[in-house]
N, C-alpha and C positions, 0 to 999 in steps of 0.2 A: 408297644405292649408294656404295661407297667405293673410289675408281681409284687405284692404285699408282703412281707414279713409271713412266713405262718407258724403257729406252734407245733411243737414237740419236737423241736430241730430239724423241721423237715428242708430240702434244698430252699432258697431264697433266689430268686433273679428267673431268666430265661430258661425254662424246660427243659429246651431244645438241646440246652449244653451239659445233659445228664447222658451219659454213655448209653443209661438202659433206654431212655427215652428216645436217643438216635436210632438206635436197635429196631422199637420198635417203627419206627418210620421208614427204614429199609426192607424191615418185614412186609408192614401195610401195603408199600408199594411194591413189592415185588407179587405178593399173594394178588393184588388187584391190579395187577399189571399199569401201574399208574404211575407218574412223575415225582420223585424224590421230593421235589420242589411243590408241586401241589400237595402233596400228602404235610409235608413240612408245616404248609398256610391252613390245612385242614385241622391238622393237628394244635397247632396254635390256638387257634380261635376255638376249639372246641375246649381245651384245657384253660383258656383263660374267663371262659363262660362257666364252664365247671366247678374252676377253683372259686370266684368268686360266690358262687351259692353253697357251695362243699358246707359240710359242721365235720367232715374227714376224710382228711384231706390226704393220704395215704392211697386213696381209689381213684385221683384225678388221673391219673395218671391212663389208669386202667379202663376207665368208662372215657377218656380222652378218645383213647385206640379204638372203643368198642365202636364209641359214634362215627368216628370215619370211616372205617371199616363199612358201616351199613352205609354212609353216604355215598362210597365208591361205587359200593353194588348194587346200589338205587343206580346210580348214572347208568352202571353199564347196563344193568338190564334194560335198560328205556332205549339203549344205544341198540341192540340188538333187536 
């Protein structure tokens, strides 16, 4: 996964290694009863498809969490 520069001094590199961004992936998977590590690869790819369409880029973060969030509880209701 390769992160671009972005303006206003926002973090630069891997997401994953922001405290709040861990946070929320401990949350996700515990609220969706789902695997650190899944939620982790969820999270990724949905923040790296985000960032790169973003014009602000302050919300990836947030609409990151939002999409997997709903992707979990797509799975599990189909699971049920």
């Amino acid at each position: 996964m390769k992160h671009e520069p972005v303006p206003d001094g926002l973090p630069v590199g891997d997401p994953l290694n922001d405290p709040g961004v861990r946070k929320i992936v401990v949350d996700i998977a515990k609220a969706t009863q789902s695997e650190e590590d899944t939620v982790r690869v969820l999270f990724a790819d949905a923040y790296e498809t985000l960032n790169r369409e973003a014009r602000i880029f302050g919300f990836v973060p947030l609409l990151a969490a939002k999409r997997v969030r709903r992707i979990l509880l797509e799975r599990a209701s189909r699971v049920h």
